[in-house]
C-alpha positions as CSV (number, residue, x, y, z in Angstrom):
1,X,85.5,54.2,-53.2
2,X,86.6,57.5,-53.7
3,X,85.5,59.0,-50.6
4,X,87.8,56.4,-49.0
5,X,90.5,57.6,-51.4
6,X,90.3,60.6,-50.4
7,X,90.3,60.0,-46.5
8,X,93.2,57.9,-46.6
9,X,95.0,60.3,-48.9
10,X,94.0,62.9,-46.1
11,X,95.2,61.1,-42.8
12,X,98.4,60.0,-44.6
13,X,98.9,63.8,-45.5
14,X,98.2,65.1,-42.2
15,X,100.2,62.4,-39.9
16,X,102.2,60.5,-42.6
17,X,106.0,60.8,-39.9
18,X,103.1,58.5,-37.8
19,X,102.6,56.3,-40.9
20,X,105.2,54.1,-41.5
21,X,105.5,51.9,-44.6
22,X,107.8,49.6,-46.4
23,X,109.9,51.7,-48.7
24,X,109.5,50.2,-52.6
25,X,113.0,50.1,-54.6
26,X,113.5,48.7,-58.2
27,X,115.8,46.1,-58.0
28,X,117.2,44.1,-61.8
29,X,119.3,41.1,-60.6
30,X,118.7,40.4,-64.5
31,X,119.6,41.5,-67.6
32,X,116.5,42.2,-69.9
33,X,113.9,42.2,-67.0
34,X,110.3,41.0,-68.4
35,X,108.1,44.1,-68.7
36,X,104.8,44.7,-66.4
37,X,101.5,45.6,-67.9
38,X,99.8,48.5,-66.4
39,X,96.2,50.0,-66.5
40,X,95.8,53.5,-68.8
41,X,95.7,56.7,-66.4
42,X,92.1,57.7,-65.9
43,X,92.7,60.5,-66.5
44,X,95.3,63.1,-68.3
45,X,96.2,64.4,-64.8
46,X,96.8,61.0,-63.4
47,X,100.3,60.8,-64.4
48,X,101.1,63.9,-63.3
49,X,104.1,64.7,-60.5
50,X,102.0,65.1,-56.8
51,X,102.4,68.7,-56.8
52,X,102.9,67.5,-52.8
53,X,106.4,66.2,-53.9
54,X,106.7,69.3,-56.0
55,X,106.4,71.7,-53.7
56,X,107.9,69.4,-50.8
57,X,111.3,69.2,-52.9
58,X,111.6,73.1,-53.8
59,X,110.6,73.9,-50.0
60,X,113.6,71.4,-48.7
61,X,115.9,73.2,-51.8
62,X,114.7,76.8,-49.4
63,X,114.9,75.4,-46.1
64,X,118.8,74.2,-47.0
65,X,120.2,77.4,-48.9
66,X,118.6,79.5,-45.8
67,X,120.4,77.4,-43.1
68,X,123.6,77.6,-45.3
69,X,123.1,81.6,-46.0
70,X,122.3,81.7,-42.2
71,X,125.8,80.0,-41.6
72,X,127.6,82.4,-44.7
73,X,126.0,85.2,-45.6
74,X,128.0,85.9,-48.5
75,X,126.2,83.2,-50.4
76,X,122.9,85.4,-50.8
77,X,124.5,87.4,-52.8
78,X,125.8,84.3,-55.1
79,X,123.7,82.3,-58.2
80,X,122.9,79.1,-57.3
81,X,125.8,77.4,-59.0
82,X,128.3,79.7,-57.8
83,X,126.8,78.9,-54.6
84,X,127.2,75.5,-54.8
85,X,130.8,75.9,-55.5
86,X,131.4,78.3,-52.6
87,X,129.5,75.5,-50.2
88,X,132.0,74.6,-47.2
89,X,133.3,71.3,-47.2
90,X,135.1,70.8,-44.2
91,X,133.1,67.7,-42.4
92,X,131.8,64.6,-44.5
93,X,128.2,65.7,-43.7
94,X,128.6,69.5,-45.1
95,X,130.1,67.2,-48.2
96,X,127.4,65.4,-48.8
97,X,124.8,67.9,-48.1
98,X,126.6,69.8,-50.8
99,X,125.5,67.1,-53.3
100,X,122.4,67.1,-52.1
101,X,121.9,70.9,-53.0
102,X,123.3,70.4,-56.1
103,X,120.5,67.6,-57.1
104,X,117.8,69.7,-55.6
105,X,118.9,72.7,-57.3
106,X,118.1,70.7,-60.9
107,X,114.8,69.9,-60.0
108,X,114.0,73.4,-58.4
109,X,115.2,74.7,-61.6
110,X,112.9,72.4,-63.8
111,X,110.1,73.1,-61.5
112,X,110.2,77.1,-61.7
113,X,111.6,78.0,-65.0
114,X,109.2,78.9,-67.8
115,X,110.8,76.4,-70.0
116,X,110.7,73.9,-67.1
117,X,109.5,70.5,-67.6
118,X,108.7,67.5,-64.6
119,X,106.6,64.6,-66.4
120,X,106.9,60.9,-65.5
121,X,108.1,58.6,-68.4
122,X,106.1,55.9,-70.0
123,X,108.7,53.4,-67.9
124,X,108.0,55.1,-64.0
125,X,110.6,57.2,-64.3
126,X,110.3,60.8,-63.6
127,X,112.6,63.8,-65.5
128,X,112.8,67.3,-64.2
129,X,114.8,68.9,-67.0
130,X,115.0,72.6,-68.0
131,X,117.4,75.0,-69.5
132,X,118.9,77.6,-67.1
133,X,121.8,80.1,-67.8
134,X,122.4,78.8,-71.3
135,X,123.4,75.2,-69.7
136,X,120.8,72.1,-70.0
137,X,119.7,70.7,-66.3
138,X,118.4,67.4,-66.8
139,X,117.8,64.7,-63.7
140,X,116.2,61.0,-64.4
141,X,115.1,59.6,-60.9
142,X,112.2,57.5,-59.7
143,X,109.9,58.8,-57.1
144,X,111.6,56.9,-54.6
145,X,114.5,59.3,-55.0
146,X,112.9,62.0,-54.8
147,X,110.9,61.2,-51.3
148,X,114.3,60.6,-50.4
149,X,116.1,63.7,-51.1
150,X,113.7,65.2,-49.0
151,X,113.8,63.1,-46.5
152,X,117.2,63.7,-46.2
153,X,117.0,67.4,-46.0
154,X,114.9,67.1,-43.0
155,X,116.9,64.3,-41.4
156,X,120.2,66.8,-42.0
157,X,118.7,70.0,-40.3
158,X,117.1,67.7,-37.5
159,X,120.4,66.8,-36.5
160,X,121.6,69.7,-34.8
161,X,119.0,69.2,-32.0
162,X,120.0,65.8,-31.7
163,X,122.6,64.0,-29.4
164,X,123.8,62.3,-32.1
165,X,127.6,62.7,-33.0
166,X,128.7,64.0,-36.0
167,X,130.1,59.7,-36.8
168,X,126.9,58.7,-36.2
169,X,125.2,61.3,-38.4
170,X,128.2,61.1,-41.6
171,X,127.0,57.6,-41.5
172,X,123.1,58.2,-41.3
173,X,123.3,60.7,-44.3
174,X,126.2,58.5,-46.1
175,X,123.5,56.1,-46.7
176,X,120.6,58.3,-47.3
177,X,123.2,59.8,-50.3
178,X,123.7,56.2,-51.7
179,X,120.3,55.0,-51.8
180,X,119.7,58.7,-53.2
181,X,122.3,58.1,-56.1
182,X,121.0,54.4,-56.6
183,X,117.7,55.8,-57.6
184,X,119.2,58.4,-60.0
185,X,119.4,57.1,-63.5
186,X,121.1,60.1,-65.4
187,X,121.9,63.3,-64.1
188,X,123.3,66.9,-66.0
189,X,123.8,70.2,-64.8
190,X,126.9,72.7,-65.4
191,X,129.5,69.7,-64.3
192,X,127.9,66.7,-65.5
193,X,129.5,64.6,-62.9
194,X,127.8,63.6,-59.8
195,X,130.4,63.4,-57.1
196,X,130.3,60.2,-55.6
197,X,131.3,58.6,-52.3
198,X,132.6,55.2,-50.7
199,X,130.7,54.3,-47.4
200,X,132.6,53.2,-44.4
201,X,129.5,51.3,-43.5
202,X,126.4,50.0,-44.7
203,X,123.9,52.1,-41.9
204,X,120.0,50.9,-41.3
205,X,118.5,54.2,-41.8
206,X,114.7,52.6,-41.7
207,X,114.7,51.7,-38.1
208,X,117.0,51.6,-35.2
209,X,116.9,49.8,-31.7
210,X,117.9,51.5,-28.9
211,X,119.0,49.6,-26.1
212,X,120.1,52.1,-22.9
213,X,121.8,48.7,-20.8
214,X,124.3,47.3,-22.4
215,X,127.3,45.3,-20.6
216,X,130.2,46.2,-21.5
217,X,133.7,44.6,-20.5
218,X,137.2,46.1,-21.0
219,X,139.5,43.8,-21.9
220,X,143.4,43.8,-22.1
221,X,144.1,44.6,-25.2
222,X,142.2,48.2,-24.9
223,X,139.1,46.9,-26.4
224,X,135.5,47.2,-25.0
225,X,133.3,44.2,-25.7
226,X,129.5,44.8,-25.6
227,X,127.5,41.7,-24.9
228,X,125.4,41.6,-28.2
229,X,123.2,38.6,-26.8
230,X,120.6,37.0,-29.3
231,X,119.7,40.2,-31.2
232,X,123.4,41.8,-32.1
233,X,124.8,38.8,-33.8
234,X,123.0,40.1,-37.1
235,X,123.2,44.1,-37.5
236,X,121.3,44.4,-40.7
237,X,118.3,42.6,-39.0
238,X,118.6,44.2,-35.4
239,X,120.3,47.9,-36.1
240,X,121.0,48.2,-32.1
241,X,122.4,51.8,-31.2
242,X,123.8,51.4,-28.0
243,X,123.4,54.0,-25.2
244,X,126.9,53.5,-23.3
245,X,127.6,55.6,-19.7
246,X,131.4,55.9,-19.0
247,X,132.3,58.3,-16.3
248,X,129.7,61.0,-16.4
249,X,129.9,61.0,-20.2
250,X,127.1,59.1,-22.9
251,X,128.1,57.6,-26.0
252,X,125.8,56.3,-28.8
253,X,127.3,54.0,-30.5
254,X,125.7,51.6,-33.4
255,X,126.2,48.3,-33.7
256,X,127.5,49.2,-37.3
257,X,130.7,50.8,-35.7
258,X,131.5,47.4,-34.0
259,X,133.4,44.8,-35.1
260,X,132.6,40.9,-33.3
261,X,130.9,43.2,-30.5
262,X,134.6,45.0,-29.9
263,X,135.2,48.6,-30.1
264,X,138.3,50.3,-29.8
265,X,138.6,52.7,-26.2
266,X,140.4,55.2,-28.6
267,X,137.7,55.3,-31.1
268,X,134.7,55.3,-28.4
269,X,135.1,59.3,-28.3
270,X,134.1,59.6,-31.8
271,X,130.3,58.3,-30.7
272,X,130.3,61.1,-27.6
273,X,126.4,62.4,-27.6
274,X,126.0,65.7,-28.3
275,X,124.4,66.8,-24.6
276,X,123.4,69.7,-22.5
277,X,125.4,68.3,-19.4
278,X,126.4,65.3,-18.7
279,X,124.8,62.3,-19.7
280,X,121.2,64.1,-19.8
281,X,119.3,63.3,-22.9
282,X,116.7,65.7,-24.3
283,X,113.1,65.5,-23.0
284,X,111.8,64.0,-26.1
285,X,114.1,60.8,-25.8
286,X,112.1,60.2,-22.8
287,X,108.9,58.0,-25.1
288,X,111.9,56.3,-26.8
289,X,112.9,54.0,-22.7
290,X,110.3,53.7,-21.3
291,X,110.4,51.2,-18.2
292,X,108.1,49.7,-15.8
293,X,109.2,49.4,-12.0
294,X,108.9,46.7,-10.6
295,X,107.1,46.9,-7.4
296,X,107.4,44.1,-4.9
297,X,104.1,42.7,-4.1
298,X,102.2,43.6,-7.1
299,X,101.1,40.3,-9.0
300,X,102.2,39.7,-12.8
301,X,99.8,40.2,-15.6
């Protein structure tokens, strides 16, 4: 038993972005929910924080603050609330991201200070909560969260070497920040006020469908009308992005953006792919279509 354990704890560490699994969320449509009995630890370390999401959440905390000193660096020289502060804010996603810092700066904090604590509650919950510059840092999240947070990171610094617009991604990272902020049950640092946001749409960020043929159809009122077929008509069951060619240029847009399968012509710029030329996609895209040919002659399978 735990020799199989410790395999499957293995593999999932060594190709876990391979290993997809349904995310598990809390939800309390009640008031009062009935309480759930659990086993007792076997042992004192069993309730302990997988110093894997320790050390994966104060690595994504490093990997941000380098990509924003590589962008300013004036901010090395800055603490790391002062730093927050001085974050730029000019898009949505630098907005967001700025939050993001600001959450995983608490649990850094509670994870390298001497008088640092992380321990998970008797009720699941987990608190990272310390006391840094004379001000008390306190975050109350569920694990989920925190997989989440740095999740996001990853997702956020990925995105430059994608061909995704920056519309696409402010929605991507809008609701990895909401389903961030659903998990957090309190929160505390020198502000006490997690800024929050309001979504322009709810985004599938577990899976996406990409479908690289769509027919489109301009119609007269300077609308383009994408044929959704059987799978469109419900976008939180089939999250289509569509790959649309118009005059030498791509555009990926999500079925999210449309409304009754129309789409604006003067909002269809804000979904241009982020390219080398043309409508040329990167290499790696390549896995994501592939198509048979069909060769005449050669009898069906």
């Amino acid at each position: 038993m735990k020799q199989r354990q410790e395999m499957v704890a293995h593999y999932r560490a060594c190709f876990g972005e391979l290993c997809a699994r349904p995310e598990h969320r809390p939800i309390e449509p009640y008031t009062r929910p009935r309480r759930l009995s659990f086993a007792e630890p076997e042992s004192a370390t069993a309730r302990q924080v997988p110093a894997r999401l320790v050390l994966a959440l104060t690595s994504a905390y490093a990997l941000l603050a380098d990509w924003q000193e590589s962008r300013d660096p004036s901010l090395a020289d800055l603490g790391s609330w002062q730093r927050y502060l001085a974050l730029p804010r000019r898009t949505p996603a630098e907005k967001l991201m700025a939050e993001i810092f600001r959450i995983l700066r608490v649990f850094r904090a509670a994870a390298i200070q001497q008088n640092g604590a992380i321990e998970i509650r008797d009720d699941g919950l987990i608190r990272a909560s310390c006391t840094y510059n004379r001000c008390a840092l306190s975050l109350l999240i569920t694990q989920t969260g925190l997989e989440l947070l740095a999740a996001c990171v990853a997702c956020y610094l990925e995105s430059f070497d994608q061909p995704y617009s920056d519309a696409y991604e402010e929605l991507l990272l809008g609701q990895y920040y909401a389903d961030i902020v659903a998990e957090i049950r309190s929160f505390a640092d020198d502000d006490r006020v997690l800024f929050q946001f309001r979504q322009k749409a709810w985004f599938n960020r577990h899976v996406r469908l990409d479908c690289d043929n769509p027919r489109l159809q301009l119609e007269e009122d300077s609308h383009y009308r994408i044929d959704l077929g059987k799978y469109g008509e419900n976008a939180a069951r089939h999250p289509i992005d569509f790959y649309i060619g118009l005059d030498d240029r791509l555009y990926i847009v999500p079925v999210e953006a449309l409304k009754a399968g129309r789409i604006a012509v003067a909002e269809l710029p804000r979904w241009l792919a982020r390219t080398d030329g043309g409508t040329r996609l990167p290499d790696a895209f390549r896995l994501r279509f592939a198509h048979e040919k069909n060769v005449v002659g050669l009898p069906m399978t």
